[in-house]
N, C-alpha and C positions, 0 to 999 in steps of 0.2 A: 504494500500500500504506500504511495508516495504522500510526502508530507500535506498537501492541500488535500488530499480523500481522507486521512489521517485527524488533520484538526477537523474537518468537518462532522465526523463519528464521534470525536473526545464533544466538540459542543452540542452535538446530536442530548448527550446525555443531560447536559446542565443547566441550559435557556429554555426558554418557554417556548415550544415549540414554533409558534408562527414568527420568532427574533433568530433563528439561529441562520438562518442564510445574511442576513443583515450585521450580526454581528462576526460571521464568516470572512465577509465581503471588506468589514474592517480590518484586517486580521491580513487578508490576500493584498489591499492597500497598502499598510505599512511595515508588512513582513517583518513584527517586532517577534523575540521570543513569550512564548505564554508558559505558565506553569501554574499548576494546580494547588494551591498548598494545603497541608493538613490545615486542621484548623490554630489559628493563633491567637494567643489572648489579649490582643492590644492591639489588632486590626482585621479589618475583612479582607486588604485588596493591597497592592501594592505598585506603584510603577518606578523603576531606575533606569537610568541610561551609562552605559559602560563604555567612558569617555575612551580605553584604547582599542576596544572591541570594534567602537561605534555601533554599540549596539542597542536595541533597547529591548524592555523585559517589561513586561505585565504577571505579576500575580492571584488568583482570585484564592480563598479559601474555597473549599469544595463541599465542606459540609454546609454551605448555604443552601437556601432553597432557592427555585427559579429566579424568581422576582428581585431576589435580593442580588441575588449572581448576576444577574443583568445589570441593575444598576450600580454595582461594584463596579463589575467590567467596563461600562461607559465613564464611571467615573475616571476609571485608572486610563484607559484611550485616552481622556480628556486631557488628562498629564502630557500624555505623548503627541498631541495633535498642538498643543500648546508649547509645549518646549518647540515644537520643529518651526513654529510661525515667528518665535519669541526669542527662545535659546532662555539664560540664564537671568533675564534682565526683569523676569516678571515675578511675580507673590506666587505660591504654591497653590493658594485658592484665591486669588484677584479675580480682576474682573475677566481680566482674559480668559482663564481658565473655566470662570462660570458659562462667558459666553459659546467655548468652546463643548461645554458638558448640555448645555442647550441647545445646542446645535446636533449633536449625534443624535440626542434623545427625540427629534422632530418628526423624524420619518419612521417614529413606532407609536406618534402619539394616533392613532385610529381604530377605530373599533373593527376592522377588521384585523388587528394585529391583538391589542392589549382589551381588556374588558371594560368599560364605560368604568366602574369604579376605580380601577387603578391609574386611569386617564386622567382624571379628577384629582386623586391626589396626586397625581405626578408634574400635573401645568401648576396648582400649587404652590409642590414643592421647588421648583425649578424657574420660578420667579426670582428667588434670591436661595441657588443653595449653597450649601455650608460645607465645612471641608469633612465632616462624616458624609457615608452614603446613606441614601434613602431607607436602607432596613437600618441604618443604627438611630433613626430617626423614628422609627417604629411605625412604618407606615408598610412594612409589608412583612413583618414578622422577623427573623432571623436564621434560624437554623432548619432541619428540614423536619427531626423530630422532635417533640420536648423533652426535655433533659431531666433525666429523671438523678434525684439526688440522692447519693449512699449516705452512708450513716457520718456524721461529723463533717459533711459540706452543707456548707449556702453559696447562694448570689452576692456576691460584694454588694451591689448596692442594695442588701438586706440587713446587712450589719450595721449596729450601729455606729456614728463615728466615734474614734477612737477604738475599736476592736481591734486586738490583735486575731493577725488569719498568716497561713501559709501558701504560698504557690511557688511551684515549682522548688519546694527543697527551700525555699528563704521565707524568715518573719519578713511581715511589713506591719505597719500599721494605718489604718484608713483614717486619712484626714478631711477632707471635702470634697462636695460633690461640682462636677463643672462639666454642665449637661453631662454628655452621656457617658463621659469619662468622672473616672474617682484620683483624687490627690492623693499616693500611698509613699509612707516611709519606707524602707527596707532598714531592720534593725541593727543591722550588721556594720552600715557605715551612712547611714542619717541621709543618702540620695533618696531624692523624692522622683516617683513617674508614677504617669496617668496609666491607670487601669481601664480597661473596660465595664460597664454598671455590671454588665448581664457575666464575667468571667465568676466559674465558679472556684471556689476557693475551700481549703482545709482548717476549719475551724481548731485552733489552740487553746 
């Protein structure tokens, strides 16, 4: 199978079926590399440009669901369609960028593509959007099942502040909320980084 029948089978599986030629056709445009990532706890998507490669890389998490994996994917395009107009001289989420993530997202706003509800929140959202995507905005859910919780986890943003909790092997402590991200300490050496609300976490 060569590489274009190849992505077109991997997005077969992840888009909503009536986007996946659409967001193909992006993909066969700027022949960036794509990669699937497990799931991560402090983003859905990711886009970088590999200044000796000259190359560029889109990541989506793979445990999202459709909706959310689309507008991940448009978001992170929206990097790469911006830096190529731009280069380095513009804001990560400017205006540029916004108007460039309005622009992809155009030619799926139809009801013979998307369903009159998600059309609805999606012109919206994309009046002024913000540097999270659409599903950490909670407008199309997040993942694909709901997360069922073992014994001595919760939701970061169910703790209250000041709780100590574990992820990944390190104390932090939860300091504040800022949208949809949390301010956490790590005990170890008093650095503060923004969690995601919805990462679940091991209760100490």
């Amino acid at each position: 199978m060569d590489k274009t029948s190849e992505y077109l089978s991997i997005f077969s599986n992840y888009f909503p079926a009536n986007t996946v030629n659409y967001c193909h056709s992006l993909w066969l445009q700027h022949r960036f590399k794509f990669v699937i990532s497990p799931k991560r706890a402090t983003k859905l998507g990711n886009y970088r440009f590999n200044s000796v490669l000259k190359q560029h890389q889109v990541s989506v998490n793979g445990n999202l669901n459709p909706m959310s994996f689309l507008t991940t994917y448009l978001h992170e395009v929206a990097h790469l369609t911006a830096f190529k107009k731009y280069g380095f001289k513009i804001l990560p989420h400017g205006q540029e960028w916004k108007q460039e993530f309005r622009n992809l997202f155009l030619p799926l706003l139809s009801e013979n593509i998307l369903d009159k509800e998600a059309i609805v929140k999606l012109k919206a959202f994309l009046k002024n959007p913000r540097a999270s995507s659409c599903s950490e905005q909670g407008l199309f859910g997040h993942e694909i099942d709901h997360i069922e919780l073992k014994e001595g986890q919760a939701f970061l943003k169910d703790l209250p502040q000041g709780s100590h909790f574990q992820l990944k092997k390190r104390r932090f402590v939860k300091l504040e909320h800022r949208r949809t991200r949390i301010l956490c300490s790590d005990k170890s050496n008093g650095r503060k980084y923004l969690v995601h609300q919805t990462t679940v976490v091991q209760l100490v």
